[in-house]
N, C-alpha and C positions, 0 to 999 in steps of 0.2 A: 760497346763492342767487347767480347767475349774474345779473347787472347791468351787463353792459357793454355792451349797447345801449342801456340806458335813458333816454341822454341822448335819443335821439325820440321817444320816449315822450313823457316829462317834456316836450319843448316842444310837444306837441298840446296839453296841461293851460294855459299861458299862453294861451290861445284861447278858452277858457272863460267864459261870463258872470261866473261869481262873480268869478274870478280880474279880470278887466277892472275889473270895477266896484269892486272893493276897494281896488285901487290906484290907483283915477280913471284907468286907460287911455284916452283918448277912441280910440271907437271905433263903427261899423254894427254893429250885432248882424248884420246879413245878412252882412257882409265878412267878419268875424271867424270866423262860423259856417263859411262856406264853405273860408278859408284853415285851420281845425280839420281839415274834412271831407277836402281834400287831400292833407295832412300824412299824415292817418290812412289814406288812400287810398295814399301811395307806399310807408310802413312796412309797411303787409300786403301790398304787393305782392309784397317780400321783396327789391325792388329799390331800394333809398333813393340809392345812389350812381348807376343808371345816369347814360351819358353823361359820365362826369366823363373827363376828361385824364389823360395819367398825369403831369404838370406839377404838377394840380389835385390829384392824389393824394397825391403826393409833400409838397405842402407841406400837405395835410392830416395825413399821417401826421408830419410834421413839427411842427406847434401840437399835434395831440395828446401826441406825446410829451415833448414843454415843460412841457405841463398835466400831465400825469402826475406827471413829473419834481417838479416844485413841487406837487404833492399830497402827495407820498412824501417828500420830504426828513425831513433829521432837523435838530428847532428845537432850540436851546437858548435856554435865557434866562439 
């Protein structure tokens, strides 16, 4: 399984009633709803970066691969 867009995925789902309400998010069901609908609206555009900088790029492909990094290492104890 192929997951490496998942990460906007997974942040439409924090927008969620259940998910707000479980962890006491104060929040508008109307706001919330709409900022879900958005999300969901730029990821099937198939355009989630437009507009970005190549500045904005740069330092994105940059904190990614930080994250990566520190996902993948090897721990010892």
């Amino acid at each position: 399984m192929d997951i490496s867009g998942a990460h906007l995925i997974v942040v439409t789902k924090i927008y969620e009633p259940a998910f707000l309400v479980r962890f006491g998010v104060p929040h508008e069901p109307a706001d919330a709803e709409r900022e879900r609908r958005s999300l969901v609206e730029m990821i099937e555009s198939g355009d989630a970066y437009a507009g970005e900088t190549e500045e904005e790029k740069q330092k994105r492909d940059k904190s990614k691969k930080a994250q990566l990094t520190s996902l993948n290492i090897e721990v010892k104890v």
